[in-house]
N, C-alpha and C positions, 0 to 999 in steps of 0.2 A: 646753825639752828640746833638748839636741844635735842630735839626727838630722833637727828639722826645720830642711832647708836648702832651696835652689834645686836642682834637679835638672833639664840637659838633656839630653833625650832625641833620638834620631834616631827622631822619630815613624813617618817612612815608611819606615823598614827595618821596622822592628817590624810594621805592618799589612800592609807586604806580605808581613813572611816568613811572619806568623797566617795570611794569606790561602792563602798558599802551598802550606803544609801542612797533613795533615788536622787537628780537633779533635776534642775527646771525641763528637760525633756521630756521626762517621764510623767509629767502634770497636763494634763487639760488635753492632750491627746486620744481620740478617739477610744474607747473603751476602758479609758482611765479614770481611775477613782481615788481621789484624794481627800482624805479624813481627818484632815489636819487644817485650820483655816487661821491661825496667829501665826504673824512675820515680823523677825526683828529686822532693823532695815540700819545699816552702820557704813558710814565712811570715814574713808580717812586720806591725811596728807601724805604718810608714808606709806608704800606698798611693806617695805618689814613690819610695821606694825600691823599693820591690819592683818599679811599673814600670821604674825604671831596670835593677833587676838581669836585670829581664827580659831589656831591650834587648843586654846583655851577656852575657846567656848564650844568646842565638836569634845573636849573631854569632859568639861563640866557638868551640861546641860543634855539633857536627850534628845538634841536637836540635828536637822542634818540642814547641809547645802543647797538651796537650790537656786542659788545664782552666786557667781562669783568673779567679778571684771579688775581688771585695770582701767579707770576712764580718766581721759582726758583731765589737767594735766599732769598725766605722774600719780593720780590717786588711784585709791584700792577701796572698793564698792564691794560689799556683802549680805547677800540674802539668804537671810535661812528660814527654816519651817517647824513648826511642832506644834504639840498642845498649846494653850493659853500661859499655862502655868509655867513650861518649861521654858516656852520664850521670853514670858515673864522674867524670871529666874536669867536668864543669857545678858536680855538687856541691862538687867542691876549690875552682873557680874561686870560685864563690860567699862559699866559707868564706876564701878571702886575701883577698878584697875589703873585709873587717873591717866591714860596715856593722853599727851600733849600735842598729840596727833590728827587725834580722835575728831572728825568735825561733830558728828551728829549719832548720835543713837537713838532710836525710833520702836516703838511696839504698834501694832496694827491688829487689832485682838481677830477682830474677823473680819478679813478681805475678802473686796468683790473680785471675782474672778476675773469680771470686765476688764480690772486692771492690767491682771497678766494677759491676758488675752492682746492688749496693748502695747504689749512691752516691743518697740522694733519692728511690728510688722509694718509690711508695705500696705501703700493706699491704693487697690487696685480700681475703684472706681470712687467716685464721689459725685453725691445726689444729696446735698440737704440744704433746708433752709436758710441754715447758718451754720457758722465753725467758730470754735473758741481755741483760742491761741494763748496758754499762758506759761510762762517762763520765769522758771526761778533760779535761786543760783546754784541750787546743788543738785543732785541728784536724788540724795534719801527726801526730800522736800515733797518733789514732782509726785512719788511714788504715796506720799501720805493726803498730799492735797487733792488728788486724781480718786484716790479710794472717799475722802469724805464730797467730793463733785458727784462723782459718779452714782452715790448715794443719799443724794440729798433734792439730784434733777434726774430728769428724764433726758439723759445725754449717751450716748455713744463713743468711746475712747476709742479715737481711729489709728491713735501711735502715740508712744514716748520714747524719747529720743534721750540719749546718754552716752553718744559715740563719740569718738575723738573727732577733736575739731571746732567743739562748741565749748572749750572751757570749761569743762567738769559742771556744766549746768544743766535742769533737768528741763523739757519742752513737754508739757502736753497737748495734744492738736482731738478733739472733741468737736460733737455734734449733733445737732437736735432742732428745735423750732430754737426762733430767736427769745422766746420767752424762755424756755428753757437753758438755754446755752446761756442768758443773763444771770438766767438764777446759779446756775452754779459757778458763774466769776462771780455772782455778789457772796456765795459762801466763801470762796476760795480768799477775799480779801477782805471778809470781815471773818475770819480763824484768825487763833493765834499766832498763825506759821506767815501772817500774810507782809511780816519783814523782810521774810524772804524770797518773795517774787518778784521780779526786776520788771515784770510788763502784764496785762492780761487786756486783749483783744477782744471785740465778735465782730466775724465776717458774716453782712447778711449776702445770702444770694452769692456764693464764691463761685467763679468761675472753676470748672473743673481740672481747669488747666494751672489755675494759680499756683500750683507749689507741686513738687517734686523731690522731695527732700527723703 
């Protein structure tokens, strides 16, 4: 395959600028204030590449990290944060850089929090009318389609899933009245993005016991 090349990186810019700036922990945390609401949202097939593009977009752009994975199979998954402008500016960057790697690059100008708030938590109780189950094949998808759902109905993002195991695909698992959890699969598959959803569900009336994942 092409893309697998040599890639060098300036290791200690990169750790020092992660270090630097906050990460997804330091967000949405009780007395936490974040002032920044555009996310570039970037995967890829090679983990060199996308480190490298890392390294290239944390010296380019005035952006920092706040997420940064290996998922499922073998890819490398990148979230970052800043102004409009400056994410703006990281996702063009990205996209002239031509890597053949690259599956998706994505701008999210202002995201619901709801989302992050989504990201991998556990489901400690479940009480609702209905649940919407939708799955798509990547990961940067889940995370764009989940912010225009989640903004468009009156739904609740109970978890998104991106862990190994599931084929580098993105699961969003939501909930609301069943009119609601409709409305936002019927957004979710009449978007642009709706090529890339492999399934979209609603559970009315789910037992609470149904799923454990």
């Amino acid at each position: 395959m092409k893309w697998l090349h040599w890639q060098k990186v300036d290791l200690e810019f990169f750790v020092a600028k992660k270090n630097l700036y906050p990460t997804n922990n330091d967000f949405g945390g009780e007395g936490g204030v974040d002032m920044e609401s555009s996310i570039g949202l970037f995967e890829f097939y090679s983990i060199s590449d996308g480190l490298k593009m890392t390294d290239i977009l944390l010296k380019s752009s005035n952006v920092h990290i706040h997420k940064n994975e290996i998922i499922c199979p073998g890819k490398y998954a990148l979230l970052i944060k800043g102004d409009l402008k400056a994410v703006s500016n990281a996702v063009s960057r990205a996209k002239s850089e031509k890597m053949t790697s690259m599956i998706k690059a994505e701008l999210i100008p202002d995201i619901s929090d709801k989302v992050f708030e989504g990201l991998n938590k556990n489901i400690d109780e479940l009480n609702a009318d209905a649940v919407g189950v939708l799955e798509t094949k990547n990961y940067v998808i889940s995370l764009v389609l989940a912010d225009l759902m989640v903004k468009s109905a009156r739904i609740t993002i109970l978890k998104i899933l991106d862990r190994l195991g599931i084929v580098g695909k993105g699961i969003i698992i939501y909930s609301g009245s069943t009119s609601q959890v409709d409305s936002a699969h019927n957004c979710a598959i009449g978007s642009k993005y709706a090529e890339n959803i492999v399934a979209s569900n609603t559970i009315n009336k789910p037992d609470s016991n149904f799923f454990n994942i």
